[in-house]
ZAFI-523946 format. One record per residue: residue in one letter; x, y, z of N, C-alpha, C in turn. Coordinates in steps of 0.001 Angstrom, whole numbers, plus 500000, padded with zeros to 6 digits. Atoms other than C-alpha are relative to their C-alpha. Layout:
<atoms>
AXYZXYZXYZ;...
</atoms>
This chain:
<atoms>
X500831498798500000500000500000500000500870501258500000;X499027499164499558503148502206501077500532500364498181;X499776499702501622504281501939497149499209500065499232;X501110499581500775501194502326495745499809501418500234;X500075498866500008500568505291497271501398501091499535;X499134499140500352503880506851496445500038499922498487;X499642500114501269503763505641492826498637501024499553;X501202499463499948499997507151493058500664501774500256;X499407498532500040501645510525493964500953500384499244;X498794499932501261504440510403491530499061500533498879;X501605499703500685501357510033489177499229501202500060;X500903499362500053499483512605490164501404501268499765;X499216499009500436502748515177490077500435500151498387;X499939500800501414503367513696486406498670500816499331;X501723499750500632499402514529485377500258501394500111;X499681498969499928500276518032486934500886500686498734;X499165499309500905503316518956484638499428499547498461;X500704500362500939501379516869481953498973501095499290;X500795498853500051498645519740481962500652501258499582;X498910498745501244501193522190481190500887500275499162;X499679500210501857502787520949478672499057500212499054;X501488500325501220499585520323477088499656501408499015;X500495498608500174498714523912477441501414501059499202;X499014499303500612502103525155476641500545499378498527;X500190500323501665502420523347473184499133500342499756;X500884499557500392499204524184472567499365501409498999;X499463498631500152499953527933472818501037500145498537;X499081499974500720503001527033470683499773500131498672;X500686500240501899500870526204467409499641501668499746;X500306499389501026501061528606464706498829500722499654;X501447499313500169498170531252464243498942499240500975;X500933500378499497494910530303465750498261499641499633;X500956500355500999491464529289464938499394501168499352;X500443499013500706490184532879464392500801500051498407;X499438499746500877492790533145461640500198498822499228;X500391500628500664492098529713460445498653500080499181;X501535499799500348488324530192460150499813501073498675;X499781499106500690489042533316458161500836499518499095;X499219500242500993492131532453456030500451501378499539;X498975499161500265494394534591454487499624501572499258;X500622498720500665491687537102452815499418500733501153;X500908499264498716490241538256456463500897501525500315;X500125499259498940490615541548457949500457499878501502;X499617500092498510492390542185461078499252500365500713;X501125499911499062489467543403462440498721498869499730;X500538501290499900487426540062461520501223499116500768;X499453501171499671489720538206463042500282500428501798;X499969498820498583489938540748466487499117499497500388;X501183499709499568486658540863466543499673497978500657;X500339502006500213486169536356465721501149499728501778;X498882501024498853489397535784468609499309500751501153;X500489499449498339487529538325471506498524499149500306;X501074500790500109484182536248470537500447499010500780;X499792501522499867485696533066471280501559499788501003;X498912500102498870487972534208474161501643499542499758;X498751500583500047491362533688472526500881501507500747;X499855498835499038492260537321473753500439500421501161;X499889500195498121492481536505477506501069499820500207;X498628500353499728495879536273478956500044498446500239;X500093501368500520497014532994478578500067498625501357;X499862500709498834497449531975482354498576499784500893;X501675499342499818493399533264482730499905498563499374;X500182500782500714493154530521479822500050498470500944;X500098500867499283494440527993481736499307499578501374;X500554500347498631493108528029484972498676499955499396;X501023500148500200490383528130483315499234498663499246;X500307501142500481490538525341481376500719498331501306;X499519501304498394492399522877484378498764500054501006;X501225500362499386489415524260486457498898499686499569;X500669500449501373487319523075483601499760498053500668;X499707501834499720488772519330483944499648499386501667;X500203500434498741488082518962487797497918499774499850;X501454500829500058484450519239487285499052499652498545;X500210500383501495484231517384483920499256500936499200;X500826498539501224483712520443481560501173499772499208;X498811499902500606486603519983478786499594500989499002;X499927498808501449485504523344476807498895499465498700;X500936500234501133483906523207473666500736500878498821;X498747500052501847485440523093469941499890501309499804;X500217499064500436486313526341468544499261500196498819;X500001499955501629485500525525464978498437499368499979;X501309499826500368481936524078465749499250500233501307;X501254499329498722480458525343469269499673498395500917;X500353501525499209480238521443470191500878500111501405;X499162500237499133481352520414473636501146499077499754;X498562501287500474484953518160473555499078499055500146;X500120501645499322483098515536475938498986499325498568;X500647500586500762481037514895472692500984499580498901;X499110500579500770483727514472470525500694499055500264;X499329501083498832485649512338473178499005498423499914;X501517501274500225482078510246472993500164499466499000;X499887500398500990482432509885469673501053498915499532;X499249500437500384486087508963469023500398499003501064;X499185500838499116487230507352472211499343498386499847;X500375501476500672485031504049471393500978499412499007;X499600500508501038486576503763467974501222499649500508;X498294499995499426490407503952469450500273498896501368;X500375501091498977489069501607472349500624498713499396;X500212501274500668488308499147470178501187499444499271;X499155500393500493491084498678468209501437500131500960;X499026500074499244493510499432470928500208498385501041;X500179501105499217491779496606472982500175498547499192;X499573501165500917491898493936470164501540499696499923;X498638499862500447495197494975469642500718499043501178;X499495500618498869496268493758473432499337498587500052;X500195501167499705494370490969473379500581499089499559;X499483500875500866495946489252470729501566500203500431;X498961499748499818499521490850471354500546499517501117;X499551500599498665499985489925474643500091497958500213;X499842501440499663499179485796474159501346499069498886;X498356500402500962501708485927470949500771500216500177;X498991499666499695503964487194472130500859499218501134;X500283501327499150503844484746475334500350499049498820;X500317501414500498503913482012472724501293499944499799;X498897499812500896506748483292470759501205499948500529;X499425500014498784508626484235473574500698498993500452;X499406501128499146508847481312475567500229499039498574;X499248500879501452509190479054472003501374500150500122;X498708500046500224512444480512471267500768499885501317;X499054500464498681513464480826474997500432498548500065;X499642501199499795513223477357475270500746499472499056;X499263500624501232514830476466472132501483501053499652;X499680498969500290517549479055472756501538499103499199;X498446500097500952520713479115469873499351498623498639;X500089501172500904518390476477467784499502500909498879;X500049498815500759517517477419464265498343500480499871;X501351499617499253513754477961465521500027501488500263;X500011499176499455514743480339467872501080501095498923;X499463499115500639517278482212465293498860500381498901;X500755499156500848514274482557462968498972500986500479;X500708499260499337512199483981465048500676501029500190;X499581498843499837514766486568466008499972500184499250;X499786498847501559515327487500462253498868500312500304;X501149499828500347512014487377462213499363501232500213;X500465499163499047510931489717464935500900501564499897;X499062499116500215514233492016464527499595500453499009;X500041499292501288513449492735460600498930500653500415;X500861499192499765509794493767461681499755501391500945;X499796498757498880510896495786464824500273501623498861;X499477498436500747512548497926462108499588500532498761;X500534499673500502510325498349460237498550501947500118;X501699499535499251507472501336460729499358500370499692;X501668500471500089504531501643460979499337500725499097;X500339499082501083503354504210458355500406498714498512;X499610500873500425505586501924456108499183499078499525;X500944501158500164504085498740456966498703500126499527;X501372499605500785500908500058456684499816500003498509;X500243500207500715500879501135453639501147499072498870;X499570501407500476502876498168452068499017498657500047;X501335500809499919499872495949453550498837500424499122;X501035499529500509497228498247452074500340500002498400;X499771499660501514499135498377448652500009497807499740;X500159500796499899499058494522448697498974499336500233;X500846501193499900496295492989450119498730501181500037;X500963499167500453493928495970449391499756500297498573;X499945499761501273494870497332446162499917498675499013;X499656500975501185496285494486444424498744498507499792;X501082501765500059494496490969446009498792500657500079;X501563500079499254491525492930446981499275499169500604;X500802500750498572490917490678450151500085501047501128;X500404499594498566490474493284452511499643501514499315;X499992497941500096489387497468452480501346500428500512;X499201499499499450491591499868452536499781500755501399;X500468498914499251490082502189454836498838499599500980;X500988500269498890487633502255457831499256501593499970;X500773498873500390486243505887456340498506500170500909;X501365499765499511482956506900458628500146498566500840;X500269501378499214482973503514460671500290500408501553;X499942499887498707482351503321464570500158499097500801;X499954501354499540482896500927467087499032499452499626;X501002500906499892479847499158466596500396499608498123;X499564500510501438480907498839462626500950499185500069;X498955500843500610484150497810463231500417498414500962;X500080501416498990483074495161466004499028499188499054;X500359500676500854480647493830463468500726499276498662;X499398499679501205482787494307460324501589499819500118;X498395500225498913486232492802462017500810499717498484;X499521500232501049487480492547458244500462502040499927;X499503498452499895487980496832458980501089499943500685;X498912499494498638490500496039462089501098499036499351;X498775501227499887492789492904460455501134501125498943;X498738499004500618495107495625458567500660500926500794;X499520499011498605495525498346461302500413498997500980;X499588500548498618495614495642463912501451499655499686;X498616500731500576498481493628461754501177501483500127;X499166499104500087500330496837461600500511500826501496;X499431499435498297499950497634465580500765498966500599;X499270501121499799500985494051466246501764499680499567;X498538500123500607503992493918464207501136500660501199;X499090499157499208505981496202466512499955499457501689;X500130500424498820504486495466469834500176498545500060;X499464501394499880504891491647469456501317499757500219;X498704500566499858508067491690468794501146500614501294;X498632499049499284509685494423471046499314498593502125;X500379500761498614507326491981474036500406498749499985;X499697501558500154508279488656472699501548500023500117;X498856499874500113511520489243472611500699500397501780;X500072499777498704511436490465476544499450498414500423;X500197501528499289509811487225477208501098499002499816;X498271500808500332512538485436475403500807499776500892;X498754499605499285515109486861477375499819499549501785;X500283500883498418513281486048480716499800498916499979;X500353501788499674512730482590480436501126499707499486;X498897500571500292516094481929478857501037500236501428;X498640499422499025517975483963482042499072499039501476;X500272501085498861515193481925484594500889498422499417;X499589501246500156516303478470482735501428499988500498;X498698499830499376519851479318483764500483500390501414;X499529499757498356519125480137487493500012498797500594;X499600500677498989519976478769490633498599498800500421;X501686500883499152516139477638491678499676499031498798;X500526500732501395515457476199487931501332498274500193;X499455501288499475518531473806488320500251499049501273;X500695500886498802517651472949491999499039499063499783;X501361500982500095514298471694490709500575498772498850;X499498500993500506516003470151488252500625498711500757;X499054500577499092518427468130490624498595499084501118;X500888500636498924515232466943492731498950499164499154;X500671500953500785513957465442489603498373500142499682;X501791499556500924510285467680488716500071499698498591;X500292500167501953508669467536485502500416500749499599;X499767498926501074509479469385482899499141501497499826;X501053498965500311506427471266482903499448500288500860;X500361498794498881506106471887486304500775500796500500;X498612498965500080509494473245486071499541501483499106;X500276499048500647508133475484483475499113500886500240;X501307499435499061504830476469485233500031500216501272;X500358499661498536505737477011488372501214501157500334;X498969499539499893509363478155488094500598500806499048;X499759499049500936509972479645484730499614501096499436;X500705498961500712507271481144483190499754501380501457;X500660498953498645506018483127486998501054501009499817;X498810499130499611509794484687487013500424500769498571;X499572499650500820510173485367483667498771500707499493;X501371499045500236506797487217483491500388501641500488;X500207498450499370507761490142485591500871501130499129;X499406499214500727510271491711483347499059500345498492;X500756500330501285507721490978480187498624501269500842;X500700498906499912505156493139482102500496501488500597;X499492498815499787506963495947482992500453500340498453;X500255499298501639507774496055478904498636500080499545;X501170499810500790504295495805478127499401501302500263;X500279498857500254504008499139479552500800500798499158;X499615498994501064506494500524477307499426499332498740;X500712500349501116504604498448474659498491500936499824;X500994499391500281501681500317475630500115501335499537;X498976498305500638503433503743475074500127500041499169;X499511499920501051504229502538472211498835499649498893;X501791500434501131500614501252470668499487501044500268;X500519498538500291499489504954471353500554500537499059;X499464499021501108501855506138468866499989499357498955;X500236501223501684501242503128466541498651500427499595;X501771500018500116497093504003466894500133501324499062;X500453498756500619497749507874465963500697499529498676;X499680500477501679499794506577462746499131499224499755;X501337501656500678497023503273461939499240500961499755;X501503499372500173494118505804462259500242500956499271;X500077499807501065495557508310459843500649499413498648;X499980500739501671496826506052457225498629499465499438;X501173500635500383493514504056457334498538500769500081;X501107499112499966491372506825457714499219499403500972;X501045500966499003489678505096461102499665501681500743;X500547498513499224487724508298462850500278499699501859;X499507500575497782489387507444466980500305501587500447;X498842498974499556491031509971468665501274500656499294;X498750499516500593494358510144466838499664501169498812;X500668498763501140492254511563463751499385501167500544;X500192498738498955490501513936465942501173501318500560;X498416499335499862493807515250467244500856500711498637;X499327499791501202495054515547463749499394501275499161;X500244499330500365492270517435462734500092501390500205;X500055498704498715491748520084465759501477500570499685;X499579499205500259495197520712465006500305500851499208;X500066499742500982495133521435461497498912501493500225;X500975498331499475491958524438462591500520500428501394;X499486499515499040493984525087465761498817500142500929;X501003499674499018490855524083468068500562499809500889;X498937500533498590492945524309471118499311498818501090;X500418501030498910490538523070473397499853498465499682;X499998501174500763489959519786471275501491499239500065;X499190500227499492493564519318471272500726500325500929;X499664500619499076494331519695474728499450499205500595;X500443500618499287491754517605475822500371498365499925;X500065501201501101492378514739473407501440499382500184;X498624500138498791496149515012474495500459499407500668;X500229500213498589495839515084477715499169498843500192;X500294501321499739493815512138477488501162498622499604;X498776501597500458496524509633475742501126500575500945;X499151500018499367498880511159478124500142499542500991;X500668500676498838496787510166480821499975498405500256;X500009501493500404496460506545479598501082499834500230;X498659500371500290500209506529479044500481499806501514;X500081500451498537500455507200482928499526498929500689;X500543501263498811497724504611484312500904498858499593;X499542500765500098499561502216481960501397499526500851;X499010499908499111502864502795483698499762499564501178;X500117500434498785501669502817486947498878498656500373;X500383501817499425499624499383486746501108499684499858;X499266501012500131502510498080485466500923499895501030;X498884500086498798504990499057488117499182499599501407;X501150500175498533502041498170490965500265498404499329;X500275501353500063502089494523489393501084499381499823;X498584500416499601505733494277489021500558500063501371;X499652500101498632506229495019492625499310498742500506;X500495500855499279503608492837493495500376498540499618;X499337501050500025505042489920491678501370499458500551;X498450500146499383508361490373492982500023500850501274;X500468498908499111507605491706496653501281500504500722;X498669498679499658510569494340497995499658499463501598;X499864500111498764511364493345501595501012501544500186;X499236498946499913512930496449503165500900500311501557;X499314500237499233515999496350505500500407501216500654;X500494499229499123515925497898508604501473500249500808;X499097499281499629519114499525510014499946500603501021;
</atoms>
């Protein structure tokens, strides 16, 4: 509880400076929506008049507190460019980016497990060396790339799949799972390998400990050597990468969703900044930044708890 709560306050100082970054890139972008909305034929007094309308005007520390005291009692602003509130846009996209984020883990996480312990166990055979080419060539691959290399292939050419997920919502692309096997293949590629390859490495460095050839020496099975003693110990390093895997399938989602045109979050983000709706992109942000945190801190709450820290007393 003692490291929970401190990792829980780490966290919450993190979310703090998180918020002003947000706000201070934000600021950073190039003109603003008044002078988007308008374009390059407006009047400096249409565009005076459009930025005091729509409160861009205000000193910029007014701005914020206004928008941080915004987020405490769920108000995230409302779009510059159409008068909508965020939390409706958030409604909208955060399903779609759900969905394919969550497929994405489900599958990534048991192949990677598979793959993993395969070559561990088979380590220096030519199994386990194909698998590393295997996994290594795709690591370096990315993802924009892959993408469209898949889409110019098995879209264009074989025409067995769409290119695109154009207008589709979760409920389309949970029906219509022939929308997610191109984006997913392209979030997978990366995260499999950078996690399978962590599993690898732990179950090859348990097979070589002290407790693994004890059990050996007392004559267990094989496979309760492996289930009781290998895989448990060689898990904890594999989930502490799966949070940098998850870090890393946020930045695979905002590339998948604009190559494939999928409407989530990432596209959202992409757009808002393109019309400089600030509030849209800080909220939208600040949400995957947020994620990027809880992910972290489960993972370091379940790495402690698998491996529990005794603490010596002096």
């Amino acid at each position: 509880m003692r490291y929970a709560a401190q990792r829980a306050g780490i966290g919450v100082l993190q979310l703090g400076v998180l918020l002003v970054l947000v706000f201070a890139l934000s600021e950073a972008l190039p003109g603003d929506a008044a002078y988007v909305r308008f374009g390059e034929q407006a009047t400096l007094d249409d565009i005076g008049a459009l930025r005091t309308r729509l409160g861009l005007d205000a000193p910029a520390y007014e701005r914020f507190l206004s928008w941080a005291g915004g987020l405490f009692t769920g108000d995230l602003g409302a779009s510059l460019v159409s008068g909508a509130p965020v939390a409706e846009t958030l409604t909208r996209a955060l399903p779609v980016t759900l969905v394919l984020t969550v497929v994405t883990l489900l599958i990534v996480v048991p192949l990677a497990g598979v793959i993993g312990t395969v070559a561990g166990l088979r380590e220096g055979s030519r199994l386990d060396r194909a698998l590393s080419t295997l996994t290594l060539s795709l690591q370096s691959i990315p993802d924009f790339v892959l993408a469209i290399a898949l889409i110019t292939v098995f879209a264009l050419q074989l025409r067995w799949l769409p290119a695109t997920a154009i207008g589709a919502d979760a409920t389309t692309l949970l029906t219509a799972p022939a929308l997610l096997v191109l984006p997913v293949l392209v979030l997978l590629a990366r995260t499999t390998c950078l996690l399978g390859r962590q599993v690898r490495a732990g179950v090859i460095g348990a097979l070589h400990s002290e407790y693994v050839a004890h059990a050996r020496r007392l004559g267990l099975p094989r496979h309760v050597i492996l289930l009781r003693h290998v895989l448990p110990n060689a898990v904890v390093p594999a989930v502490q990468e799966l949070a940098r895997v998850g870090d890393g399938l946020l930045g695979g989602v905002l590339v998948v969703e604009a190559v494939f045109a999928i409407p989530g979050v990432a596209t959202e983000v992409v757009d808002a900044v393109q019309a400089r709706d600030v509030p849209v992109v800080q909220s939208l942000v600040l949400l995957l930044g947020a994620a990027a945190l809880l992910i972290n801190l489960a993972a370091d709450l379940a790495a402690h708890r698998l491996v529990p820290r005794t603490e010596t007393r002096r």
